[in-house]
Biopython code that builds the backbone (N, CA, C, O; Angstrom):
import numpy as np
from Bio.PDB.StructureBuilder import StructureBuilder

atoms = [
    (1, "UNK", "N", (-41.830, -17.094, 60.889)),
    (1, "UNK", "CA", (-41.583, -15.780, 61.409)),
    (1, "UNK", "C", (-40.433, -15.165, 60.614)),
    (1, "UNK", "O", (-39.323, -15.689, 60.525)),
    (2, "UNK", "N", (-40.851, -13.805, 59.943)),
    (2, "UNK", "CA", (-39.395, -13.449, 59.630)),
    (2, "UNK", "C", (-38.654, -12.360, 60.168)),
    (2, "UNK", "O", (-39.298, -11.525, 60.802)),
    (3, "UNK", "N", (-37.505, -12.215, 60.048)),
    (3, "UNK", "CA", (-36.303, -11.482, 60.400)),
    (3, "UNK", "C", (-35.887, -10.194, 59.637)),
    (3, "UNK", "O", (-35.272, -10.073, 58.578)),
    (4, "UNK", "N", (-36.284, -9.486, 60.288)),
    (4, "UNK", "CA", (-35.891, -7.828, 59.755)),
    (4, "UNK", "C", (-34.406, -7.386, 60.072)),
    (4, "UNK", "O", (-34.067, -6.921, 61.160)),
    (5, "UNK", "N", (-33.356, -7.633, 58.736)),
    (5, "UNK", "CA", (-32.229, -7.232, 59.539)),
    (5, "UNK", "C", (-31.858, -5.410, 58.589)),
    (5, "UNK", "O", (-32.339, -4.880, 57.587)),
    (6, "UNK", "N", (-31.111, -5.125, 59.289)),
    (6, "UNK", "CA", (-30.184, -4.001, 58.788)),
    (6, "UNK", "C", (-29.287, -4.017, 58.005)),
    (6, "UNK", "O", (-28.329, -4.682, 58.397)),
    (7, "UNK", "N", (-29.169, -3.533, 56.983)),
    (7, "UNK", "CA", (-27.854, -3.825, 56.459)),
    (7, "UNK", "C", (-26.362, -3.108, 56.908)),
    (7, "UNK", "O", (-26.034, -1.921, 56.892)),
    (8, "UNK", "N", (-25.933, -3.793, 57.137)),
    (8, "UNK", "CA", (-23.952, -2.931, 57.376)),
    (8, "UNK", "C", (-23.971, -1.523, 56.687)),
    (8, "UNK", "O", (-24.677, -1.277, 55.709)),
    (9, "UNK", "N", (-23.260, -0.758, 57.195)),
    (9, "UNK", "CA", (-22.866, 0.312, 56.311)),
    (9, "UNK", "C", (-21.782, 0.082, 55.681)),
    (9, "UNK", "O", (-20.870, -0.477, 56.291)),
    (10, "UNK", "N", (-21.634, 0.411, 54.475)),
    (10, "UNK", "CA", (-20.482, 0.343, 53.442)),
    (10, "UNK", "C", (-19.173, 0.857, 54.046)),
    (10, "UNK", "O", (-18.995, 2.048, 54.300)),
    (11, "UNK", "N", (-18.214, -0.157, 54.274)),
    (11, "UNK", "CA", (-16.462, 0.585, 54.797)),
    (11, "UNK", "C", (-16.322, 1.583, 53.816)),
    (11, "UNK", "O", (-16.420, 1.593, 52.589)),
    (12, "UNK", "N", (-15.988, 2.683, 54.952)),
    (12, "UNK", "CA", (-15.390, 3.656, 54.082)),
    (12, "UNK", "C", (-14.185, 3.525, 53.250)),
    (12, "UNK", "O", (-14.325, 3.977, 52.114)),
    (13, "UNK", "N", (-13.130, 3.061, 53.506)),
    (13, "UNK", "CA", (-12.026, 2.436, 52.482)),
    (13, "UNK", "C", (-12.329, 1.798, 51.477)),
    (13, "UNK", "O", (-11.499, 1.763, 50.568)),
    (14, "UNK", "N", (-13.721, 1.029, 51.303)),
    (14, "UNK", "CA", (-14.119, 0.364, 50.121)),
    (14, "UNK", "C", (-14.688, 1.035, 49.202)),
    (14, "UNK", "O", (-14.753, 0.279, 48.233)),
    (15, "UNK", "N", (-15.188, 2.130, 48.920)),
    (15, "UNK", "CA", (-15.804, 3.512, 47.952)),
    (15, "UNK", "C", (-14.802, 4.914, 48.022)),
    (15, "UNK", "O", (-14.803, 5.924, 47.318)),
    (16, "UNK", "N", (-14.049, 4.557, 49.058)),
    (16, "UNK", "CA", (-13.220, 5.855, 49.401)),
    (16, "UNK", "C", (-14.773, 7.189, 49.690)),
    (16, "UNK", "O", (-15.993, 7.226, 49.533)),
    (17, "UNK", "N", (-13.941, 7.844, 50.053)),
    (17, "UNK", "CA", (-14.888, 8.784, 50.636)),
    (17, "UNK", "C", (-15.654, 9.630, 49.371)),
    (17, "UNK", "O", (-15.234, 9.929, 48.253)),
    (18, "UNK", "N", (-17.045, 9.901, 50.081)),
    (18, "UNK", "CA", (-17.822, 10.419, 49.059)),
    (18, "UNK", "C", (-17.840, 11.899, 48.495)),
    (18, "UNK", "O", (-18.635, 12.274, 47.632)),
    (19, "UNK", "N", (-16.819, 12.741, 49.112)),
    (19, "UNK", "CA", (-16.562, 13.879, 48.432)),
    (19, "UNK", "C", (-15.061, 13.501, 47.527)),
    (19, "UNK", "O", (-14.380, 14.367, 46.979)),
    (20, "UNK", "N", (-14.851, 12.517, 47.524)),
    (20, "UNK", "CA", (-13.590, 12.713, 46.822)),
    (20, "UNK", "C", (-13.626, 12.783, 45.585)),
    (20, "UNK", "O", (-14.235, 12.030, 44.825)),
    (21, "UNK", "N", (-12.878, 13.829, 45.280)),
    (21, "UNK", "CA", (-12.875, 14.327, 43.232)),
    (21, "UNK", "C", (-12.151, 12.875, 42.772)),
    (21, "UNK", "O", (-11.635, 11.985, 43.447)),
    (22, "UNK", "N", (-12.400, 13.083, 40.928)),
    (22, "UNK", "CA", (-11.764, 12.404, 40.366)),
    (22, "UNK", "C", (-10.396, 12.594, 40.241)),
    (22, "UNK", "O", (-9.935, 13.731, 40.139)),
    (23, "UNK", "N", (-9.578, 11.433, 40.237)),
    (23, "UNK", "CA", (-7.958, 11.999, 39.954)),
    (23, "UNK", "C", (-7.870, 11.216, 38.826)),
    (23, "UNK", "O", (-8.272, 10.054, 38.775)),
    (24, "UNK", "N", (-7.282, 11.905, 37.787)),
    (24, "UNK", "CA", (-6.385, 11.480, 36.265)),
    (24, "UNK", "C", (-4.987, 11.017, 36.696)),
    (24, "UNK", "O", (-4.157, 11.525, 37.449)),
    (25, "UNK", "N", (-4.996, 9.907, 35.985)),
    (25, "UNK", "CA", (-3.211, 10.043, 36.045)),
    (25, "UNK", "C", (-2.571, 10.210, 34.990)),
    (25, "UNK", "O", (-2.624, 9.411, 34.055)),
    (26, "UNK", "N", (-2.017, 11.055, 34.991)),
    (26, "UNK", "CA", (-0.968, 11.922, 33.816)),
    (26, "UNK", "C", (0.257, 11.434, 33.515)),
    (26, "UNK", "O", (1.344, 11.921, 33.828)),
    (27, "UNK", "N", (-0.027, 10.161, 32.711)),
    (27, "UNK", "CA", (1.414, 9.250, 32.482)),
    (27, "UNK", "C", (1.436, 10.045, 30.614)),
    (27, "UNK", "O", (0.583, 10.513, 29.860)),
    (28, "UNK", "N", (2.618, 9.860, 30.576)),
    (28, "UNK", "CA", (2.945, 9.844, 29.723)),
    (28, "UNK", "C", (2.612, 8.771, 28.327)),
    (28, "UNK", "O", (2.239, 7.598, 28.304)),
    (29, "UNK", "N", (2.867, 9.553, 27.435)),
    (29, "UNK", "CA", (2.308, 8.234, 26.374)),
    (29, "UNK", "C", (3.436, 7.841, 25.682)),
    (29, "UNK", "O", (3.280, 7.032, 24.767)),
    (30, "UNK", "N", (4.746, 8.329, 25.983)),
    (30, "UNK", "CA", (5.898, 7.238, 25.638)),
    (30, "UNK", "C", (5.553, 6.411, 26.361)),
    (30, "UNK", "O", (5.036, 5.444, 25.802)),
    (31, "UNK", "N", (5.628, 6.370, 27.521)),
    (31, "UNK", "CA", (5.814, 5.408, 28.692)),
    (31, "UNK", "C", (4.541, 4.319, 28.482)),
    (31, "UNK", "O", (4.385, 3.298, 29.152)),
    (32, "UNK", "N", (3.673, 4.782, 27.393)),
    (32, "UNK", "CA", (2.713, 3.464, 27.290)),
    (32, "UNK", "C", (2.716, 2.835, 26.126)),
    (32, "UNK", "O", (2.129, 1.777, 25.899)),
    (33, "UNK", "N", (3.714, 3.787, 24.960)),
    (33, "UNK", "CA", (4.190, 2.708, 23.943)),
    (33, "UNK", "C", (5.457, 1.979, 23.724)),
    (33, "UNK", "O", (5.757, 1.326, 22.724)),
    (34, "UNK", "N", (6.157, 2.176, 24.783)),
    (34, "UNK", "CA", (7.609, 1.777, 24.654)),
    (34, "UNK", "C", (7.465, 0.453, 24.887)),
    (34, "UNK", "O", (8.587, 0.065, 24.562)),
    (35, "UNK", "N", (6.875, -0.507, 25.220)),
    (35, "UNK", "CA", (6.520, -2.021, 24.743)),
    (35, "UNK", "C", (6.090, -2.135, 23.755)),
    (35, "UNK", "O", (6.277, -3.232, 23.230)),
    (36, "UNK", "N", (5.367, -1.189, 23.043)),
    (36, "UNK", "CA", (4.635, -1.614, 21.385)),
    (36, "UNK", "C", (5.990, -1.776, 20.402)),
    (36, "UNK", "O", (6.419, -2.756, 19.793)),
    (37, "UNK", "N", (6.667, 0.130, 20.550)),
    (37, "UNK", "CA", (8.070, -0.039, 19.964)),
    (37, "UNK", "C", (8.858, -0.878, 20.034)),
    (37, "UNK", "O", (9.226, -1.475, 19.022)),
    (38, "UNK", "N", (9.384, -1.185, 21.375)),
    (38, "UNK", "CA", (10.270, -2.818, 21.864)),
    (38, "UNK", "C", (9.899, -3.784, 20.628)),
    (38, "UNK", "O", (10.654, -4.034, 19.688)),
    (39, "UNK", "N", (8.710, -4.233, 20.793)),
    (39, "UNK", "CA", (8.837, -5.715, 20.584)),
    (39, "UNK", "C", (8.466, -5.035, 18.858)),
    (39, "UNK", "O", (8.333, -6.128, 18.309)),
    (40, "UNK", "N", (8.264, -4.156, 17.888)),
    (40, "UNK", "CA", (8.020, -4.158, 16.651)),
    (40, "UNK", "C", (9.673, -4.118, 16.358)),
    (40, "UNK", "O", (10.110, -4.959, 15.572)),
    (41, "UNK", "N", (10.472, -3.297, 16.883)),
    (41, "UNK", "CA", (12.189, -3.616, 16.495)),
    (41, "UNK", "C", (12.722, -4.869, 16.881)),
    (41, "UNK", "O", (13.822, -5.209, 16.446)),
    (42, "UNK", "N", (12.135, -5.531, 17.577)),
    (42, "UNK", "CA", (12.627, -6.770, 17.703)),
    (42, "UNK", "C", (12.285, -7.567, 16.428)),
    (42, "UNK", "O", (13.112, -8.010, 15.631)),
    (43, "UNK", "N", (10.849, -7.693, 16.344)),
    (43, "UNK", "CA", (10.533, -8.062, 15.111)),
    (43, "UNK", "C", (11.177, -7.987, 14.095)),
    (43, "UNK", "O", (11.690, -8.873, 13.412)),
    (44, "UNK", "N", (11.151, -6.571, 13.950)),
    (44, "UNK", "CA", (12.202, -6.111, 12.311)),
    (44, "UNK", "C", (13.582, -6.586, 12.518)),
    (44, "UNK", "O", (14.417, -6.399, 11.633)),
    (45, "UNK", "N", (13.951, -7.308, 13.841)),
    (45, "UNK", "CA", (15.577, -7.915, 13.839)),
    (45, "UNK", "C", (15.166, -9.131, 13.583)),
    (45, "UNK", "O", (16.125, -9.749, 13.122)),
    (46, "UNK", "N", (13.711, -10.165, 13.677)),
    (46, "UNK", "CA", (13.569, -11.172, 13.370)),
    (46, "UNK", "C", (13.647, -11.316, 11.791)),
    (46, "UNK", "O", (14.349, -12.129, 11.190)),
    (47, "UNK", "N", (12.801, -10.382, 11.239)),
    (47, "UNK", "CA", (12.578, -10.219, 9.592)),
    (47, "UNK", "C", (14.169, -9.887, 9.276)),
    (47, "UNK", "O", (14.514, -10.630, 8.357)),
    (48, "UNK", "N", (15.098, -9.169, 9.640)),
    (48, "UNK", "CA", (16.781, -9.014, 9.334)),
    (48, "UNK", "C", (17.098, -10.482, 9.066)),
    (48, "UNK", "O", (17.219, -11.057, 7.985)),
    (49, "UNK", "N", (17.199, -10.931, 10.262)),
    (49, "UNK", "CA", (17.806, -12.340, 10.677)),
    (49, "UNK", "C", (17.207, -12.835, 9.189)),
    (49, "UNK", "O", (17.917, -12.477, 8.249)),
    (50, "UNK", "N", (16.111, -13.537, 8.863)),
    (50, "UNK", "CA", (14.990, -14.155, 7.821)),
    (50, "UNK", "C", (15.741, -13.591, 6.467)),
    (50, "UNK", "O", (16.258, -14.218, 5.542)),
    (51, "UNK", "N", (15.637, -12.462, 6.648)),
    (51, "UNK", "CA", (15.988, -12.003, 4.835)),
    (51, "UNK", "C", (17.553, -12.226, 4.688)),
    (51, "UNK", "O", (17.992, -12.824, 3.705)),
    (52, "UNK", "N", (18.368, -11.745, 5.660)),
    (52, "UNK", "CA", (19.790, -12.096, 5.570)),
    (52, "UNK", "C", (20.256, -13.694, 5.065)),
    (52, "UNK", "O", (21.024, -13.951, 4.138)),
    (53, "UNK", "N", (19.637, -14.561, 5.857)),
    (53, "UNK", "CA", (19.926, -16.065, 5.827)),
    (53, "UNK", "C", (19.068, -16.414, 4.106)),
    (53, "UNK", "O", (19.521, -17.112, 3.198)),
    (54, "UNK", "N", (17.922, -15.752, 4.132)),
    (54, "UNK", "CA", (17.263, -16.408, 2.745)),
    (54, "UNK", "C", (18.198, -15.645, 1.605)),
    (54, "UNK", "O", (18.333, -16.341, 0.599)),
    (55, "UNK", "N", (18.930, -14.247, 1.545)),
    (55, "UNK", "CA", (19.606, -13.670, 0.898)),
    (55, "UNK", "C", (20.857, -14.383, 0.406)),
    (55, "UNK", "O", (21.283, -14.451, -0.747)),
    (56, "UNK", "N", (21.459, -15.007, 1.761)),
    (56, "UNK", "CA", (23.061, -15.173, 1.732)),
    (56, "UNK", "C", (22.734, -16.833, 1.461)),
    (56, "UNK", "O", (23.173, -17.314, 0.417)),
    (57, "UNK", "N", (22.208, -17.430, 2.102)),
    (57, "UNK", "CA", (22.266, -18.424, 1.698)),
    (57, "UNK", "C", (22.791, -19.414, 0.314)),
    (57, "UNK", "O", (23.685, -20.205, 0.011)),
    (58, "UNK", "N", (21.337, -18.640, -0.372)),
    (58, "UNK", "CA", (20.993, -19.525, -1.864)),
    (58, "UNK", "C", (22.955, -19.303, -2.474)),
    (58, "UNK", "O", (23.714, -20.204, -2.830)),
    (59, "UNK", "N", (23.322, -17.378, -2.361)),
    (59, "UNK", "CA", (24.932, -17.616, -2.943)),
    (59, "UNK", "C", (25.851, -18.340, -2.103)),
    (59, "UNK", "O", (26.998, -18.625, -2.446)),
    (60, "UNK", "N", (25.560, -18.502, -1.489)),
    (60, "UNK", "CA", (26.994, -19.167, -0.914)),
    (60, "UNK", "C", (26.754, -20.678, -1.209)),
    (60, "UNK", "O", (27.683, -21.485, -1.168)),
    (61, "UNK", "N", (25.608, -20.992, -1.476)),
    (61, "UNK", "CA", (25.221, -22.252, -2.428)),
    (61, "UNK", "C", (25.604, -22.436, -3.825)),
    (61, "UNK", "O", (25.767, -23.467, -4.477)),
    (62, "UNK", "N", (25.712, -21.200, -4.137)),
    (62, "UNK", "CA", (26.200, -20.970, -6.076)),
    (62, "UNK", "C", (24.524, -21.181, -6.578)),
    (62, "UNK", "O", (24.430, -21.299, -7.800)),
    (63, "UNK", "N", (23.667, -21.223, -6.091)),
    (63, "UNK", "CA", (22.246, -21.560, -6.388)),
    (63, "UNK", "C", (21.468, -20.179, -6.812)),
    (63, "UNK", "O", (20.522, -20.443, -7.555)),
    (64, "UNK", "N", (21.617, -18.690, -6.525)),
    (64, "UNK", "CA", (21.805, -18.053, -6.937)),
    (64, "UNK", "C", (22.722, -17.097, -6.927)),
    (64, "UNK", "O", (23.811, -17.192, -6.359)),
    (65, "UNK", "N", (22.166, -15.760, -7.801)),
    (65, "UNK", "CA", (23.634, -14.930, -8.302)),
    (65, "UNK", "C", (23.586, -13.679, -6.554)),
    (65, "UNK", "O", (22.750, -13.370, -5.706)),
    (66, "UNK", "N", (24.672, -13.446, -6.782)),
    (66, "UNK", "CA", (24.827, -12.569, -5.147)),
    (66, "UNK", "C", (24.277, -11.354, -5.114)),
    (66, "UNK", "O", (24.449, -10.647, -6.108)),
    (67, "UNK", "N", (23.539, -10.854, -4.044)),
    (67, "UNK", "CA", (22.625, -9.865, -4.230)),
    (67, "UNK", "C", (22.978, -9.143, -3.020)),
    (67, "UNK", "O", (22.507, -9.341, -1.900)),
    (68, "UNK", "N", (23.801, -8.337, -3.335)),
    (68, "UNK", "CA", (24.486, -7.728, -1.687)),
    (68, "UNK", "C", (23.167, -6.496, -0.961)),
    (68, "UNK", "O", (23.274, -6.076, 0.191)),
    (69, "UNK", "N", (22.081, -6.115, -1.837)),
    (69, "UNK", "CA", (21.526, -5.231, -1.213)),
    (69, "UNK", "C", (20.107, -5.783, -0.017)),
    (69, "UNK", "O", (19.866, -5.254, 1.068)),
    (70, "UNK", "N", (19.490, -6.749, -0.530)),
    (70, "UNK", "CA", (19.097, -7.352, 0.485)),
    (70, "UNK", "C", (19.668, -7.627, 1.810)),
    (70, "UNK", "O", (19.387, -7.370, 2.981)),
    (71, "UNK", "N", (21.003, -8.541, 0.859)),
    (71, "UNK", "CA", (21.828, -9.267, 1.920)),
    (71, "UNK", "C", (22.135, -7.921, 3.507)),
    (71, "UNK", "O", (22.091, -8.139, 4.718)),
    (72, "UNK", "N", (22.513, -6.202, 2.495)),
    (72, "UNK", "CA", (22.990, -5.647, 3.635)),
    (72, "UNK", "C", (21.363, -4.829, 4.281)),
    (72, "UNK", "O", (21.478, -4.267, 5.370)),
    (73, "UNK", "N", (20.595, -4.810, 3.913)),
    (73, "UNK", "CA", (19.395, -4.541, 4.328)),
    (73, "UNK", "C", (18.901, -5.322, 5.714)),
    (73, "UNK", "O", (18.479, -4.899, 6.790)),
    (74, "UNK", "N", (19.127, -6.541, 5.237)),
    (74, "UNK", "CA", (19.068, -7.683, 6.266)),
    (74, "UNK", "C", (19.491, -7.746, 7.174)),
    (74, "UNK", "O", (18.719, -7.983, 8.103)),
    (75, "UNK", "N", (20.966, -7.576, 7.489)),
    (75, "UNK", "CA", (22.196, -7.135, 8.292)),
    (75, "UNK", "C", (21.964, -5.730, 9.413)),
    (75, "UNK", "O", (22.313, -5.431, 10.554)),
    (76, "UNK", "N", (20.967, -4.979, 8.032)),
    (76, "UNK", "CA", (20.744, -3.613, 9.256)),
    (76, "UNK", "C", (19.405, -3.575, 10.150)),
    (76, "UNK", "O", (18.961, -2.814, 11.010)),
    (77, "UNK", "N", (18.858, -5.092, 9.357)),
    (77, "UNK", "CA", (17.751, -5.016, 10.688)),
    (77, "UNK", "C", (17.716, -5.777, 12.097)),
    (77, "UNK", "O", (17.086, -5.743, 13.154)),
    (78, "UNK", "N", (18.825, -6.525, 11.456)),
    (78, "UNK", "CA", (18.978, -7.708, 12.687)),
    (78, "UNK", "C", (20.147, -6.598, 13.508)),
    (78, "UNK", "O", (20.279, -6.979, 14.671)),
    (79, "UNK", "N", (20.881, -5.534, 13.252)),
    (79, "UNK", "CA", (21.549, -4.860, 14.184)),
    (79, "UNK", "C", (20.623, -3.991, 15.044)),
    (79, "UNK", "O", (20.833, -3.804, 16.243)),
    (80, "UNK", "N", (19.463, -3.406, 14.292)),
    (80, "UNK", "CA", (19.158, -2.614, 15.165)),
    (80, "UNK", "C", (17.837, -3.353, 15.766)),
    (80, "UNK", "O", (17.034, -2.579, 16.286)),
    (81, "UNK", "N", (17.483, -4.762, 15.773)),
    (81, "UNK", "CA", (17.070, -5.445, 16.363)),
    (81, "UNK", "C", (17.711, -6.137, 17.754)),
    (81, "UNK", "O", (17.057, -6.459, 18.747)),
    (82, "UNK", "N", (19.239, -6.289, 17.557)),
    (82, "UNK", "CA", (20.055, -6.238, 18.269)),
    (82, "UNK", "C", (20.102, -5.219, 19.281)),
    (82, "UNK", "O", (19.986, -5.427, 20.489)),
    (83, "UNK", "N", (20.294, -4.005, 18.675)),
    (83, "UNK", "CA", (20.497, -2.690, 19.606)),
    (83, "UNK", "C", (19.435, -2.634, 20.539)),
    (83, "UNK", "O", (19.734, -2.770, 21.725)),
    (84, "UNK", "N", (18.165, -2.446, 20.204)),
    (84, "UNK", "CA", (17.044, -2.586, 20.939)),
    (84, "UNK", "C", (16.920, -3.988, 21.862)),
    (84, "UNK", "O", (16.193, -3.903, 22.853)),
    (85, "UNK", "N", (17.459, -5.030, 21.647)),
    (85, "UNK", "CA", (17.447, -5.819, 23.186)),
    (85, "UNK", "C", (18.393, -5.809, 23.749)),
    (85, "UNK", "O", (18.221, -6.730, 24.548)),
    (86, "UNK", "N", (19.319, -5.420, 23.927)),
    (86, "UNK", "CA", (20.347, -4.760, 24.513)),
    (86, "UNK", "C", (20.195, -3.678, 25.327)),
    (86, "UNK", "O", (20.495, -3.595, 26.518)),
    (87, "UNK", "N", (19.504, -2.499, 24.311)),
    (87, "UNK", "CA", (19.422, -1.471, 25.426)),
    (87, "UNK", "C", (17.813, -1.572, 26.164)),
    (87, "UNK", "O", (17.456, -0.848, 27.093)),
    (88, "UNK", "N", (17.201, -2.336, 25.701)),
    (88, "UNK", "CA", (16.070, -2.677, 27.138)),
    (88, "UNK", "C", (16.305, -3.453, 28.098)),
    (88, "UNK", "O", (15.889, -3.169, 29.221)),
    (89, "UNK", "N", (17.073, -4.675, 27.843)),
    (89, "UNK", "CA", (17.863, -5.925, 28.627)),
    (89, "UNK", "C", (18.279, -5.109, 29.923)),
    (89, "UNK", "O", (18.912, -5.661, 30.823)),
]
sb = StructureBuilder()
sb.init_structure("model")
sb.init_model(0)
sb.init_chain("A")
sb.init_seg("    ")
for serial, (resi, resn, name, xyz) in enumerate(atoms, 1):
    if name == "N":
        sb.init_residue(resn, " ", resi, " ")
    sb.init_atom(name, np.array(xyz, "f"), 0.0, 1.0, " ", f" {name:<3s}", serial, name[0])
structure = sb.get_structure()
């Protein structure tokens, strides 16, 4: 024998109601790359850190001759790699 059932009607809270318009949300698109930016200046303070130490190193070894423009290139990425976790921290 089989069983004829009904089905439930759909909760209204679960579709929300059926005249309701679409809503956009109007965020901003800083506000959705300011993690992309974050972590690429962090990066470029990782690559600072990297070129500074491979720069300064070899002279302060006497292994090679001193090359201050890397060396301060290096210096300015690991600061403003710096700056940027600081001012998100």
């Amino acid at each position: 024998m089989f069983q004829n059932k009904k089905s439930r009607p759909v909760l209204a809270h679960r579709n929300g109601p059926k005249n309701a318009s679409i809503v956009h949300d109007r965020t901003l698109i800083v506000q959705e790359t300011e993690p992309l930016v974050h972590s690429i200046f962090v990066g470029l303070g990782a690559v600072g850190c990297g070129l500074t130490i491979g720069c300064a190193l070899p002279a302060l070894l006497r292994m090679a001759p001193w090359q201050p423009w890397p060396l301060l290139t290096g210096l300015a990425l690991v600061l403003l790699g710096v700056r940027e976790e600081v001012r998100r921290g």
